[in-house]
matplotlib code that plots the C-alpha trace (Angstrom):
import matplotlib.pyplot as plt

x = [-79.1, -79.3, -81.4, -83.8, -84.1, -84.9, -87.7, -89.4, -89.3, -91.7, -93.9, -94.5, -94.6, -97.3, -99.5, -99.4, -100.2, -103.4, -104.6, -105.1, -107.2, -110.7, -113.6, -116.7, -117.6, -118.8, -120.4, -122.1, -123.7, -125.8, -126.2, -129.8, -130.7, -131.6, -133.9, -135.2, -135.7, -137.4, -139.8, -140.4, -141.9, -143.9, -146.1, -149.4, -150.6, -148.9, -152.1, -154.5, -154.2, -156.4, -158.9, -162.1, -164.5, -164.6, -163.1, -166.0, -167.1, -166.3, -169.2, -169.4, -170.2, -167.4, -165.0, -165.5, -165.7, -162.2, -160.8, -162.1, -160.9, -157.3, -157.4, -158.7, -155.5, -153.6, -155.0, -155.0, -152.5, -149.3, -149.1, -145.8, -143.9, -144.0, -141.1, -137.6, -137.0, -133.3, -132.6, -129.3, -129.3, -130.1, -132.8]
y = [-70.7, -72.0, -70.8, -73.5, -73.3, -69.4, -70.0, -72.5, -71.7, -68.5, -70.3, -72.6, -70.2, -68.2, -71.5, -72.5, -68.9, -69.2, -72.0, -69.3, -67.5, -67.1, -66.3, -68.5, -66.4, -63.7, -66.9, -68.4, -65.0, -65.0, -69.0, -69.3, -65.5, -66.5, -69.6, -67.3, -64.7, -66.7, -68.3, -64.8, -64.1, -67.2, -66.0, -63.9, -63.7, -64.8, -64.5, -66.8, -69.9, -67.0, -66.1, -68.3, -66.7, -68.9, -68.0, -66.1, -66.8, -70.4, -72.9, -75.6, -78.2, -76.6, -76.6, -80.5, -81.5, -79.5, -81.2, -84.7, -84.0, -83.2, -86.2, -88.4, -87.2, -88.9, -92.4, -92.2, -94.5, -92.2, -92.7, -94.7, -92.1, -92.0, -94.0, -92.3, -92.3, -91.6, -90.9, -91.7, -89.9, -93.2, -92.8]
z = [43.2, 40.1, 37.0, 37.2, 40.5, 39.7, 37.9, 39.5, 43.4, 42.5, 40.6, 43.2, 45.8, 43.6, 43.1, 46.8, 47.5, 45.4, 47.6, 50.3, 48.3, 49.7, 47.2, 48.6, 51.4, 48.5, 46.7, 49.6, 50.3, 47.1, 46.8, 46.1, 44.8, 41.1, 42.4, 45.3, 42.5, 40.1, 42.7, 43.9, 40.2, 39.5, 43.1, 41.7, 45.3, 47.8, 49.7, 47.6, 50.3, 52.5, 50.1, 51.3, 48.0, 45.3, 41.7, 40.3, 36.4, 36.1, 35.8, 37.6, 35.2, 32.6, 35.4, 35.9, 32.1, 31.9, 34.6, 33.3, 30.1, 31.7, 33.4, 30.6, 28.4, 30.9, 30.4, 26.0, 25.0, 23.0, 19.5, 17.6, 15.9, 12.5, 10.9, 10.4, 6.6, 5.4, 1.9, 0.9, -2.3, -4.0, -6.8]

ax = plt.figure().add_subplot(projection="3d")
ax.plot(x, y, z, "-o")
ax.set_aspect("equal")
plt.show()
């Protein structure tokens, strides 16, 4: 065997051996945690759907001129932005 050949052949042997390595299993098992996780967080009551009283302290006339007003933003036209001004240094 010759000293290329030395070198070489284990290297290959090492990389082809890597192929066989198997790390998803350990991935797959948490794929999803964080976003499970974070939903988890963002739920104040998981029961609210249930709850038949209605939110208590909220007019109803307020209540509909907020939620018009939400709406309304929707329909306004945006405004241009102003103009981009570069200054060269130029006086």
């Amino acid at each position: 065997m010759n000293t290329p050949t030395r070198c070489i052949a284990p290297a290959l042997f090492a990389a082809l051996l890597a192929g066989c390595v198997n790390t998803t299993p350990r991935w797959d098992a948490q794929f999803g945690a964080a976003t499970r996780a974070n939903l988890a967080v963002q739920v104040l009551d998981p029961a609210a759907g249930r709850n038949q009283n209605p939110t208590l302290g909220v007019d109803g006339r307020a209540a509909k001129g907020a939620h018009d007003r939400y709406q309304r933003s929707f329909a306004q036209p945006e405004s241009a932005p102003p103009p981009l001004v570069i200054n060269a240094g130029a006086r």
